[in-house]
C-alpha positions in Angstrom: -7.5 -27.2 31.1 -8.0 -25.8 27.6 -8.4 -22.3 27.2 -11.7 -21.2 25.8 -11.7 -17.9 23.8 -14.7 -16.3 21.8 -14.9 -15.1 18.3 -15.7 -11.9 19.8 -12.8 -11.9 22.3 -10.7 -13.1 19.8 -11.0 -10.0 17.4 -10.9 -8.0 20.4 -7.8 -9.6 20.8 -6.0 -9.1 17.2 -7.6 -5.1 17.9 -4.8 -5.2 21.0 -2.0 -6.4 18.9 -2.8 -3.6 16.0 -2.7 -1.6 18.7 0.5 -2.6 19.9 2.5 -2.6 16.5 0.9 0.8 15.9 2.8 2.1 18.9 5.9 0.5 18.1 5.4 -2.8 20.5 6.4 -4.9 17.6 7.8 -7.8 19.6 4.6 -8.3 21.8 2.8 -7.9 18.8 3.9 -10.2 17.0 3.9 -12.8 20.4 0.0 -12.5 21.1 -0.5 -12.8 17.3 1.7 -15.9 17.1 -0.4 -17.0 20.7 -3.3 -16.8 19.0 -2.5 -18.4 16.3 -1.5 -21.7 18.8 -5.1 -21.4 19.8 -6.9 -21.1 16.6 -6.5 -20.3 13.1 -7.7 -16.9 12.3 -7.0 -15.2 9.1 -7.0 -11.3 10.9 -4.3 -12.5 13.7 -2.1 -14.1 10.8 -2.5 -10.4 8.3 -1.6 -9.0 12.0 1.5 -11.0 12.3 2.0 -10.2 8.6 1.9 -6.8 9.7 4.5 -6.7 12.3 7.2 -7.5 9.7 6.2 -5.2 7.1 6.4 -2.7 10.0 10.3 -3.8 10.8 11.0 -4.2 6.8 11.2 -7.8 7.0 8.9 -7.5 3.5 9.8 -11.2 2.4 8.4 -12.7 5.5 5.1 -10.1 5.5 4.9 -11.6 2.1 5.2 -15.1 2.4 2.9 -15.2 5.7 -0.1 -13.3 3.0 0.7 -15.5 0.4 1.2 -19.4 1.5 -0.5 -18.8 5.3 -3.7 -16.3 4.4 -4.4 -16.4 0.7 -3.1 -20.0 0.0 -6.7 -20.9 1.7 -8.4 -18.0 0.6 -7.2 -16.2 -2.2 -10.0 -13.9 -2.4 -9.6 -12.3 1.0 -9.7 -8.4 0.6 -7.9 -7.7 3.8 -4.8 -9.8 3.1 -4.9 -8.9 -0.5 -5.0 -5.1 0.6 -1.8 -5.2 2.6 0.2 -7.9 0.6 -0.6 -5.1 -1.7 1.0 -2.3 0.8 3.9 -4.9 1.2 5.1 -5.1 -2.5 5.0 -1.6 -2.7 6.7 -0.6 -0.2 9.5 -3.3 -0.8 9.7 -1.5 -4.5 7.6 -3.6 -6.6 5.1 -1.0 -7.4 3.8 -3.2 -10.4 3.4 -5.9 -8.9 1.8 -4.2 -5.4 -0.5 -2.6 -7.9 -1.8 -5.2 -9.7 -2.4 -7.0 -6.3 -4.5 -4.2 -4.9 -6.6 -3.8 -8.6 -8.3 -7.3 -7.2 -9.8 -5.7 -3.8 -13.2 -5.3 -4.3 -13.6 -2.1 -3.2 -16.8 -2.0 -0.8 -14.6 -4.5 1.3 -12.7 -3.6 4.0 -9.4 -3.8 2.3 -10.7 -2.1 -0.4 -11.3 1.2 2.1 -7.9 1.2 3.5 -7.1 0.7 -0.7 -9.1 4.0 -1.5 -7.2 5.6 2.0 -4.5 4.7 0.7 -4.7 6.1 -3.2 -6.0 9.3 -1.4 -2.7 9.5 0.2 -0.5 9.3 -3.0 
């Protein structure tokens, strides 16, 4: 029998995985984003997945997962675009992360997290 999940249920879904890396879970993170991903494509559980490397360091694989697995199909997607952003800064490319996050538009919601973020600094 095929499992049936909503678009709702499905974001609710990726929300439990943020969760879960943001309290250190990174492992089950990163298995109910790659579960998810079995069951459907879905740009916000892959940036998730993304996400639980950046959180270990593993800033290559954060990277490539943005790059050939998110923006490959949408290069325009503020979210991904936003923390690939994050990602090359944190791994020491400041240039190159900054250049990356001059192209979120900012009324998105990757350009909020980008104004967060500047406030930060």
């Amino acid at each position: 029998m095929a499992i049936e999940i909503t678009d709702t249920e499905l974001s609710r879904l990726v929300d439990v995985g943020l969760a879960a890396a943001h309290l250190g879970v990174i492992g089950r993170a990163r298995s109910l984003f790659e579960s998810l991903l079995q069951y459907k494509e879905h740009a916000p559980a892959r940036i998730g997945l993304a996400l639980t490397y950046l959180t270990v360091g593993d800033f290559e694989r954060s990277e490539t997962i943005l790059r050939d697995e998110v923006l490959a199909s949408n290069p325009k997607d503020p979210e991904a675009l936003a923390i690939l952003g994050l990602t090359l800064i944190l791994s020491g490319r400041s240039e190159d992360g900054v250049a990356v996050l001059d192209r979120v538009p900012p009324n998105s919601g990757g350009g909020k997290l980008v104004a967060a973020l500047s406030r930060l600094s």
